[in-house]
C-alpha positions as CSV (number, residue, x, y, z in Angstrom):
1,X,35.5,15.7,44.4
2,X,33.6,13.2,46.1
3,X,30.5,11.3,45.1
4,X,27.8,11.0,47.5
5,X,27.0,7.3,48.7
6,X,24.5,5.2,46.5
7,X,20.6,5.7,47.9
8,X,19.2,2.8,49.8
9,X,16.1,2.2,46.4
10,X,19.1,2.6,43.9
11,X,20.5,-0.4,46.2
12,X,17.9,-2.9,46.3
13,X,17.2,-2.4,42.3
14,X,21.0,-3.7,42.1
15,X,20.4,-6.4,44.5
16,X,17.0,-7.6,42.6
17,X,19.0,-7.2,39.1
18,X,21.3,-9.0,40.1
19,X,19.5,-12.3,41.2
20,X,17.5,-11.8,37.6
21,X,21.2,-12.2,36.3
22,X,21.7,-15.3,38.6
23,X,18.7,-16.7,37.6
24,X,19.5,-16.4,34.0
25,X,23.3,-18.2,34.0
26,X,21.7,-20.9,36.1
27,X,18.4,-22.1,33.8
28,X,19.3,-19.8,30.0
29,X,17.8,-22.7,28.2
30,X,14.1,-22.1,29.9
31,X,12.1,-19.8,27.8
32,X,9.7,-18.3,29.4
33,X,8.0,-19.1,32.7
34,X,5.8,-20.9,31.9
35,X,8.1,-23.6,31.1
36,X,9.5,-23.2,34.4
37,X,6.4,-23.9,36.2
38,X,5.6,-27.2,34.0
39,X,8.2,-28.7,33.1
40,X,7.9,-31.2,30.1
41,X,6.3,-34.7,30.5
42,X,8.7,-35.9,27.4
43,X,12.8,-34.5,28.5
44,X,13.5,-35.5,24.8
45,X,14.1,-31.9,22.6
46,X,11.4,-31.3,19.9
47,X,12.9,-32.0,16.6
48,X,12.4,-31.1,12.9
49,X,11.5,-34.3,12.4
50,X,8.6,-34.6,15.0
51,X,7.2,-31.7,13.2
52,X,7.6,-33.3,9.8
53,X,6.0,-36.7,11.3
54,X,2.6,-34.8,12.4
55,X,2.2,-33.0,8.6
56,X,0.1,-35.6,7.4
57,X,-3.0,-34.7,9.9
58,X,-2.4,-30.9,9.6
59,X,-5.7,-29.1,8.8
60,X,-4.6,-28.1,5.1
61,X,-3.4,-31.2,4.6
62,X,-6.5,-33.0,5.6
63,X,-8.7,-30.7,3.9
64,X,-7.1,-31.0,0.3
65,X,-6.7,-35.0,0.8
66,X,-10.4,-34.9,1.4
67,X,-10.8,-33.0,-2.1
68,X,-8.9,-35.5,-3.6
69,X,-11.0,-38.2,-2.2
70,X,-14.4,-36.3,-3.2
71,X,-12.6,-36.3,-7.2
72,X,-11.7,-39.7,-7.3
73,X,-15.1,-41.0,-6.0
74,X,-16.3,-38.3,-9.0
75,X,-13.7,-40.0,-11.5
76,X,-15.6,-43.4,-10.4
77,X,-19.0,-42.1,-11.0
78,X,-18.5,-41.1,-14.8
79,X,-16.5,-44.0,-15.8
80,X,-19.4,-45.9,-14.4
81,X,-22.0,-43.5,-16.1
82,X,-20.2,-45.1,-19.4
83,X,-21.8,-48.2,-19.1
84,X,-25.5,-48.8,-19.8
85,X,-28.0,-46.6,-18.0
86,X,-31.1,-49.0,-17.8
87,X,-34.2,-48.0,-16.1
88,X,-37.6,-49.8,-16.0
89,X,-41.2,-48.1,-17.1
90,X,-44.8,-49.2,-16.5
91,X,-48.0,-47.9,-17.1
92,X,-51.4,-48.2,-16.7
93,X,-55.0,-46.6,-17.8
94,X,-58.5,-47.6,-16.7
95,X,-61.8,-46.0,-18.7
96,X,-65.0,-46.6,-16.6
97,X,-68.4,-48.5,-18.2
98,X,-70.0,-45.4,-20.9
99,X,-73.6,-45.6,-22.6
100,X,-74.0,-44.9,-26.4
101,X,-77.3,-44.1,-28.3
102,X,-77.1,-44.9,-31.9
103,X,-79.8,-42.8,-34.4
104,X,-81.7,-45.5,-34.5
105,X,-82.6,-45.1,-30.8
106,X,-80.3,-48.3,-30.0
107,X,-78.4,-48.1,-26.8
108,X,-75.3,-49.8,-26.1
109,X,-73.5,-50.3,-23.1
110,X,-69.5,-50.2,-23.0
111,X,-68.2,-52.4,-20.3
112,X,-64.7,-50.3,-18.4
113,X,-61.6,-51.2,-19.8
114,X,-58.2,-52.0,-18.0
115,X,-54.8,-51.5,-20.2
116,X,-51.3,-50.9,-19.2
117,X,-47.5,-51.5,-20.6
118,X,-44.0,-52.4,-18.9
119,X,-40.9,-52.0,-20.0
120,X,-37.3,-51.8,-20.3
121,X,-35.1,-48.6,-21.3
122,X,-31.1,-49.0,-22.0
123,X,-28.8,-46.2,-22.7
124,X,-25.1,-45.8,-23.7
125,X,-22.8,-42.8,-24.1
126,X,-21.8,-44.1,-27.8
127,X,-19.5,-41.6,-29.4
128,X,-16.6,-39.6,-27.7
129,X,-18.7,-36.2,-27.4
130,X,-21.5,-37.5,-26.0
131,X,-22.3,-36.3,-22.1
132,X,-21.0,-38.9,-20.0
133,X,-17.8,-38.9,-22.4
134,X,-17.3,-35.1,-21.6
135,X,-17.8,-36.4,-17.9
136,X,-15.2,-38.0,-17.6
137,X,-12.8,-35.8,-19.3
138,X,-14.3,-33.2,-17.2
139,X,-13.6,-35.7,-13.8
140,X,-9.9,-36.5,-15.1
141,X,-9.1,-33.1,-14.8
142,X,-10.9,-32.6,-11.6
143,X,-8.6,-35.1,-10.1
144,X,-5.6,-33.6,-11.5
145,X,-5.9,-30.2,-10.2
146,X,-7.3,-31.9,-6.7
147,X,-3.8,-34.0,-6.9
148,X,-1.6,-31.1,-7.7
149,X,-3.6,-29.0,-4.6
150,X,-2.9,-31.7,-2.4
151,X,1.0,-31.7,-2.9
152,X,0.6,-28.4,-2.8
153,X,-0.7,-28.2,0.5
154,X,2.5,-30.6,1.6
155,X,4.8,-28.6,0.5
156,X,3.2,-25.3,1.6
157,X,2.4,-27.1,5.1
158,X,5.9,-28.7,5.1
159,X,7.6,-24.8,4.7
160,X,5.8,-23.7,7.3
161,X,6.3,-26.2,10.0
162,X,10.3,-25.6,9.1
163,X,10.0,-21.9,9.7
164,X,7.7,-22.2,12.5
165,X,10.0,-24.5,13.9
166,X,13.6,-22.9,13.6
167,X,12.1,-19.7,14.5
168,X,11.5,-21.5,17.6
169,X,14.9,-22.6,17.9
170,X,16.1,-19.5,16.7
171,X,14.8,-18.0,19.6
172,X,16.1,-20.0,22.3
173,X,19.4,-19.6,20.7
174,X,18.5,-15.6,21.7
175,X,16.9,-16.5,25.2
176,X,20.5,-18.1,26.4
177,X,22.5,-14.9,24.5
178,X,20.1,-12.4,26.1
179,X,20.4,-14.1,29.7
180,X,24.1,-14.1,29.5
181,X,24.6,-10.5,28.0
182,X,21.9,-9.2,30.8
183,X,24.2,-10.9,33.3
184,X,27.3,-9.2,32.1
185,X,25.0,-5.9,31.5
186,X,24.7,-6.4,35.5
187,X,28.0,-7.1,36.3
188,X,28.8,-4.0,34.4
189,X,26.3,-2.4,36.3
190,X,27.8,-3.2,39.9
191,X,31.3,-2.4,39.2
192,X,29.9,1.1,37.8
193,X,28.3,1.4,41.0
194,X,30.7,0.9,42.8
195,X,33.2,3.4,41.3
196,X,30.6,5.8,41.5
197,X,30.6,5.2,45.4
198,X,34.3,6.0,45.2
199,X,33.9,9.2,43.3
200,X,35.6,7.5,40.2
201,X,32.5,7.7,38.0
202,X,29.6,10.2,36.6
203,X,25.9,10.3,36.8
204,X,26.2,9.9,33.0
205,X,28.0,6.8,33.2
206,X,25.8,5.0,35.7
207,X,22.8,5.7,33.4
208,X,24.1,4.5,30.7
209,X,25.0,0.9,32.8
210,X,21.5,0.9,33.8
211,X,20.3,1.6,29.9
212,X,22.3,-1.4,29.3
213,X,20.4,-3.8,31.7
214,X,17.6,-2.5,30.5
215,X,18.1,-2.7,26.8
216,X,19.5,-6.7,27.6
217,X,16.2,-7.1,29.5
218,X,14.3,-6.2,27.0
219,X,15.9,-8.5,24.4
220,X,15.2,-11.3,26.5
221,X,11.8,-10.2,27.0
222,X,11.1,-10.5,23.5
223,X,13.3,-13.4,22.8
224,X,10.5,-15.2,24.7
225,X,7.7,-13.7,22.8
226,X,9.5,-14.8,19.6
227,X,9.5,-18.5,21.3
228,X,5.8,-18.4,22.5
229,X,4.8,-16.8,19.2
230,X,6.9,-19.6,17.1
231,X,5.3,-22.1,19.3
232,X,1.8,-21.4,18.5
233,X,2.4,-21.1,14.9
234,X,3.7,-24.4,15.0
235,X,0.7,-25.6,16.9
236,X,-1.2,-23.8,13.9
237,X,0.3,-25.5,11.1
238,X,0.4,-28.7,12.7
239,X,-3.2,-28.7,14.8
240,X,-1.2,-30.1,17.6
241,X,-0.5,-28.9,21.0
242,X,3.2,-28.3,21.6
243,X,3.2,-27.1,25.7
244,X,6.0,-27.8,27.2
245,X,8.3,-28.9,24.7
246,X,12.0,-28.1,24.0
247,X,13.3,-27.1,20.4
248,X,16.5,-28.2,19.2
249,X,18.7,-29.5,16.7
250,X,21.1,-29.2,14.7
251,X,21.5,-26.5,11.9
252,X,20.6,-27.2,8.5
253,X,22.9,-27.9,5.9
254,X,22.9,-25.5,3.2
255,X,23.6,-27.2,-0.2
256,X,23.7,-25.8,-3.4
257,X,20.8,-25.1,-5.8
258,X,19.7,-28.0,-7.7
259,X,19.7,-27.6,-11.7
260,X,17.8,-24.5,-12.2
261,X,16.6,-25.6,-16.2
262,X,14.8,-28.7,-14.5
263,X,13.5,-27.1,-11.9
264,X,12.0,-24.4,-14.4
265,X,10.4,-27.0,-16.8
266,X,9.0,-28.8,-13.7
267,X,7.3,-25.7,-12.8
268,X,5.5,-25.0,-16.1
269,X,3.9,-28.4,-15.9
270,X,3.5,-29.5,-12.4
271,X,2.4,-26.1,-10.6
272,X,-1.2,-25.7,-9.1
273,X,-1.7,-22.4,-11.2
274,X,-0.1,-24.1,-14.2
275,X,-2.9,-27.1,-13.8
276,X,-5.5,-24.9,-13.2
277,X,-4.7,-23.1,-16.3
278,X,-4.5,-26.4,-18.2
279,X,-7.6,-27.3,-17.3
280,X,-9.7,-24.1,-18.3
281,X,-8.2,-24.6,-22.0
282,X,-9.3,-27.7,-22.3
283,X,-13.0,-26.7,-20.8
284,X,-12.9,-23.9,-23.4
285,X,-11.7,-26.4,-26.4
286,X,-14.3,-28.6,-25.5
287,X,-17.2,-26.1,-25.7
288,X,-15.5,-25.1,-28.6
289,X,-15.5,-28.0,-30.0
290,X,-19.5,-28.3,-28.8
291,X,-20.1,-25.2,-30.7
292,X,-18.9,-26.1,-33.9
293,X,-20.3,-30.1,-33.5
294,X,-23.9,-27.6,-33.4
295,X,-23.1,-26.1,-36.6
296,X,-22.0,-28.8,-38.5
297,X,-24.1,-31.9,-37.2
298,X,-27.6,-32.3,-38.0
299,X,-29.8,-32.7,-35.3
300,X,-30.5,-36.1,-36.5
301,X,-32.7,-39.0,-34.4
302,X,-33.4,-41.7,-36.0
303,X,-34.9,-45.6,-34.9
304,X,-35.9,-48.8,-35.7
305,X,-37.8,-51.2,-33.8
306,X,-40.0,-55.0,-34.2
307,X,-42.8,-56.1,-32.6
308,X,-46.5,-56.8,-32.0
309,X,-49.1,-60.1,-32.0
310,X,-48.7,-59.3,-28.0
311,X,-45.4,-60.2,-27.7
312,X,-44.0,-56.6,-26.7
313,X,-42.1,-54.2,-29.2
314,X,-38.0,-54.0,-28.8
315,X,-36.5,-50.6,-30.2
316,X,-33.1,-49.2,-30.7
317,X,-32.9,-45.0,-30.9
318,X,-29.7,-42.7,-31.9
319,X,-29.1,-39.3,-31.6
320,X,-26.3,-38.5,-33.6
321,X,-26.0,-34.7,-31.9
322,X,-26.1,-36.5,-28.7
323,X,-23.9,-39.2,-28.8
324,X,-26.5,-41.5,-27.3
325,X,-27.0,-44.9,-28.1
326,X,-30.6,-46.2,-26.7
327,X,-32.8,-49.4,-26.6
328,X,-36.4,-50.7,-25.0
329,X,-38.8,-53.4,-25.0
330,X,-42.3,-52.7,-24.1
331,X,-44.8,-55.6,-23.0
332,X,-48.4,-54.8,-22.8
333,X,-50.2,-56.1,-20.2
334,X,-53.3,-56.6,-21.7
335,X,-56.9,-55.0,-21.6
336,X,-60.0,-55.8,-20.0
337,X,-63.9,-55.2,-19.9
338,X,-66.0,-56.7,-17.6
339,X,-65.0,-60.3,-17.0
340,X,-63.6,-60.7,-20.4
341,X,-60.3,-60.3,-21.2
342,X,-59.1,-59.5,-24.8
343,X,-55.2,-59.8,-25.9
344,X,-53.9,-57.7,-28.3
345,X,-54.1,-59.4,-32.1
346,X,-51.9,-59.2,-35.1
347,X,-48.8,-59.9,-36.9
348,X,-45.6,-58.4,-35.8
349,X,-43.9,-56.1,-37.8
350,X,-40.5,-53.8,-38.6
351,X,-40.7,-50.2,-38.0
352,X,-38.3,-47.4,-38.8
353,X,-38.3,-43.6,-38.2
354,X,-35.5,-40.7,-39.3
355,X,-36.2,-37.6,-38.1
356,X,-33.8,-34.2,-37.9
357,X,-33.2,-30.7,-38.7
358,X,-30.3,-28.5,-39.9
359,X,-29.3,-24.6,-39.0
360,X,-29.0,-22.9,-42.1
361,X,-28.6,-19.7,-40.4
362,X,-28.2,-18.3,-37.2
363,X,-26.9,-15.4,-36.0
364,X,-27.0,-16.4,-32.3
365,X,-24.9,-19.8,-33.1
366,X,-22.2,-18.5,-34.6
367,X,-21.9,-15.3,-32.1
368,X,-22.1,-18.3,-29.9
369,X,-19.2,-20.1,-31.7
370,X,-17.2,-16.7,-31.7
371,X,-17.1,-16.3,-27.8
372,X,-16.1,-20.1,-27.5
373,X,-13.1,-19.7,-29.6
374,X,-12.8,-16.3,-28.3
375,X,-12.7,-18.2,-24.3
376,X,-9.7,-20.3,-26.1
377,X,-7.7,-17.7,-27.3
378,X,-8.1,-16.3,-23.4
379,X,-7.8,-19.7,-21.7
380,X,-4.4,-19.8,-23.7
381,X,-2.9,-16.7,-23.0
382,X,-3.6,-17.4,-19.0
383,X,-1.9,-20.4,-19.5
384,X,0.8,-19.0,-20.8
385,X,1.2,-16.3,-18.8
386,X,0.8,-19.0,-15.6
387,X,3.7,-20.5,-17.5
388,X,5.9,-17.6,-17.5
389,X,4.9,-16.4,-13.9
390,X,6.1,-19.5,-12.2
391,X,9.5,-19.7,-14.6
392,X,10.0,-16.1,-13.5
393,X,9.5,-17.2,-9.4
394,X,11.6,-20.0,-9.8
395,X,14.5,-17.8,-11.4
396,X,13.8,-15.2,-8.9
397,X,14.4,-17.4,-6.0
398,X,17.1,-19.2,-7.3
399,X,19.0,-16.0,-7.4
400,X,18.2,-15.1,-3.3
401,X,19.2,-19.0,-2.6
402,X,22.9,-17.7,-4.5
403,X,22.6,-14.7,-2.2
404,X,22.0,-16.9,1.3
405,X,24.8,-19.4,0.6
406,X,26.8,-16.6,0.2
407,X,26.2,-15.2,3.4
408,X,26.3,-18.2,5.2
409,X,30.0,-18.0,3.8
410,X,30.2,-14.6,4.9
411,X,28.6,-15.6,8.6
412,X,31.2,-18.6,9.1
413,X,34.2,-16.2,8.3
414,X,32.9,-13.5,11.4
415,X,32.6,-16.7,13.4
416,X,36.2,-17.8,13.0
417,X,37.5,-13.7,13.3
418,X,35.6,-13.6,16.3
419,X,36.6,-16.8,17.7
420,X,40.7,-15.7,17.0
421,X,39.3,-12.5,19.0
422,X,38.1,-14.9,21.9
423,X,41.9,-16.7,21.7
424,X,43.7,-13.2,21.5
425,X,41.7,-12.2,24.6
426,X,42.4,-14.8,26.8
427,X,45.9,-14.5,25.9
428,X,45.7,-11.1,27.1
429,X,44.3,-11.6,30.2
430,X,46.9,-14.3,31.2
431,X,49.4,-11.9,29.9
432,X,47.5,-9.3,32.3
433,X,47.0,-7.2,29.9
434,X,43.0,-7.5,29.7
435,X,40.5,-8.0,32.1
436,X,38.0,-10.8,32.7
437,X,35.4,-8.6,31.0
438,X,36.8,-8.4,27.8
439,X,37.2,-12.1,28.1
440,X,33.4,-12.3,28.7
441,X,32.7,-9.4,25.7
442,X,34.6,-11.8,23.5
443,X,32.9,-15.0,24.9
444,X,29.7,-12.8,24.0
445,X,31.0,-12.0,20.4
446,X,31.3,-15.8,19.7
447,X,27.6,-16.9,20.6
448,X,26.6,-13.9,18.9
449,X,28.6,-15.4,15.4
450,X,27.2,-18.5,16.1
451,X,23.8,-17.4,16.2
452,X,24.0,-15.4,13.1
453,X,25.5,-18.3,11.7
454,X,22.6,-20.3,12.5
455,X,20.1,-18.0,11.3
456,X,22.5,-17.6,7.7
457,X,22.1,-21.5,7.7
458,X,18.5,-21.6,8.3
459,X,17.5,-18.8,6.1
460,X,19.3,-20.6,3.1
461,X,17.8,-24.1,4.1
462,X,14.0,-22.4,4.2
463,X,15.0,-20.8,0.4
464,X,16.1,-24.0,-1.0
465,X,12.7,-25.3,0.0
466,X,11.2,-22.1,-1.4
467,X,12.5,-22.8,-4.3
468,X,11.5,-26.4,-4.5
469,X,8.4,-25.5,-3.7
470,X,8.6,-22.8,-6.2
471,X,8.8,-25.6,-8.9
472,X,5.9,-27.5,-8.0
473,X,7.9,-29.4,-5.0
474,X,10.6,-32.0,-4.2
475,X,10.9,-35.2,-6.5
């Protein structure tokens, strides 16, 4: 039974398929077109370790060095805040001219008076609980937590420019399989067609050709959306512009994991979490340790100081509760009345003062000194838990860095099967007992292996750095 000739619409669709499929073996590497339209101002590929070179002015980067900058400027201020604290003081009172009467009926006139003082205050954080003490401790672990953010951020950053990047990669590695399996889908296509112009094949079988152009068009379609997409994030991570560039490169090497019992002590220590956590137990211990300084220490002030005959008093002041350590001198500047001026008169002397009070009992202290070591026992529970939370991540992806070099074996084996395919094929054909299309099936069955083979390598590359990471990053 014959077939009736192919319609003039059914025609031209072949035609216009068929230059996409000429257009696709000529340029495969091109991913999209905008690329076409521009083409690069550098020819050089993008590599890996462009990407890597730009991390250092990546937006989370910048941002956590600039926290670590804020806490070391911090660390700077309290240790200077342990030195003396000196300030100067002055003062000064007038009392106008005032009219007395005595009983007698005398009256007396008061000329107005002119008195005032200067001086000198000194202060120093004496003992180790004293504020600017507790400052500093507080600054040092301020630091310490900005530190481990930062090289957090690296690492974090670093990951994410790597799978941004072979993503990219990835992708064009799809773009140029996609291009050559639509051009074969095609070929298949015409040769279909043309049978079913000589009444050799169905209407089934000439649908399910064009299905297959379609389907291949639509893998390259979003091969290119996987590029553009990769491309952006990569632009992202690194808050650089990446239009017009190439990716490329060679695969990563997957190695084995590195000791997993050093990798899991590193990340009980050196973790962000694990820092954080440090650093709210010793907060807690040292308002603990506040708490129970309250209850046990008097609140004792006590000072001495020497002075008069005009020339000034100098004084020395401690509060034990405190931790303070203080000093002044104070000059008086004389008095006045009228035009006659008057200087203070007498011997100088030693004077000494004690003053301070003890809690007996308090209900609200020691409720107070309950939920402080109450905050300690919580503070250390979170920190252990932060403890056993990043052993357990470490250990988990260990175990799926076993499970990617393992498939990366398994990925090179289906690449050498299908390359002994490729060699029995061609043996075929020169035997003329295969056609050029299984050739090209087998051709297609290769680049497929070494794609997968590619991804295998990069997936186990990206969880080797995951589990770096995972640790509290690379040494």
């Amino acid at each position: 039974m014959s077939r009736p000739p192919p319609s003039p619409l059914l025609l031209g669709l072949s035609l216009a398929l068929l230059g996409g499929a000429a257009q696709a073996q000529t340029s495969p590497a091109q991913p999209s077109s905008a690329q076409t339209s521009a083409p690069p101002t550098d020819p050089r590929p993008y590599t890996l370790a462009d990407a890597y070179a730009g991390l250092a002015q990546a937006p989370s980067v910048t941002r956590a060095a600039l926290s670590v900058q804020v806490a070391v400027q911090n660390l700077a201020a309290s240790r200077a805040a342990l030195g003396l604290t000196v300030n100067v003081t002055g003062s000064a009172n007038y009392a106008g001219p005032a009219t007395t009467t005595a009983a007698d009926g005398t009256v007396t006139t008061v000329g107005g008076t002119l008195s005032g003082s200067a001086g000198a205050n000194v202060t120093l954080g004496l003992l180790p609980w004293s504020s600017a003490q507790s400052g500093l401790r507080t600054a040092e672990r301020s630091l310490a937590l900005a530190q481990a953010n930062l090289h957090e951020a690296q690492v974090t950053t670093r990951l994410n420019a790597a799978q941004a990047y072979w993503t990219a990669a990835l992708a064009g590695q799809d773009i140029t399989l996609a291009g050559r399996t639509l051009a074969q889908r095609q070929r298949q296509l015409t040769v279909v067609q043309a049978q079913q112009a000589a009444g050799n094949a169905t209407a089934e079988t000439l649908l399910s050709a064009q299905a297959g152009v379609q389907g291949a068009q639509a893998s390259l379609a979003q091969a290119q959306a996987s590029l553009d997409g990769a491309r952006r994030s990569l632009e992202a991570v690194l808050g650089t512009p990446l239009s017009g560039v190439t990716f490329a490169g060679d695969a990563p090497a997957a190695e084995e994991a590195p000791d997993l019992a050093a990798l899991v002590a590193r990340a009980r220590t050196a973790r962000s979490e694990v820092v954080s956590a440090q650093n709210a137990l010793a907060s807690a211990q040292d308002a603990l340790a506040t708490e129970e300084r309250d209850t046990r220490l008097p609140d004792l002030n006590a000072s001495v100081g020497y002075g008069g005959a005009g020339l000034g008093t100098v004084a020395a002041t401690l509060n034990l509760k405190q931790g303070t350590l203080g000093g002044s001198y104070t000059l008086p500047l004389g008095s006045s009345s009228g035009s006659t001026s008057a200087v203070s008169s007498g011997s100088a002397r030693l004077t000494a003062s004690i003053s301070g009070s003890y809690t007996i009992f308090s209900p609200a202290q020691q409720a107070q000194r309950s939920a402080a070591a109450a905050a300690v026992t919580q503070a250390e529970l979170a920190l252990t838990v932060a403890q056993q939370n990043a052993e357990l991540d470490v250990r988990t992806r260990a175990a799926t860095l076993q499970t990617n070099l393992a498939a990366v074996q398994s990925r090179q084996s289906a690449l050498t099967l299908a390359a002994q395919s490729l060699d029995t094929a061609r043996a075929r054909l020169a035997a003329g007992t295969a056609t050029a299309d299984d050739v090209a099936t087998a051709e297609l069955a290769v680049a497929q292996a070494e794609r997968d083979l590619l991804s295998a390598r990069i997936t186990a590359s990206l969880s080797q750095t995951t589990l770096l990471n995972a640790a509290g990053g690379s040494q």
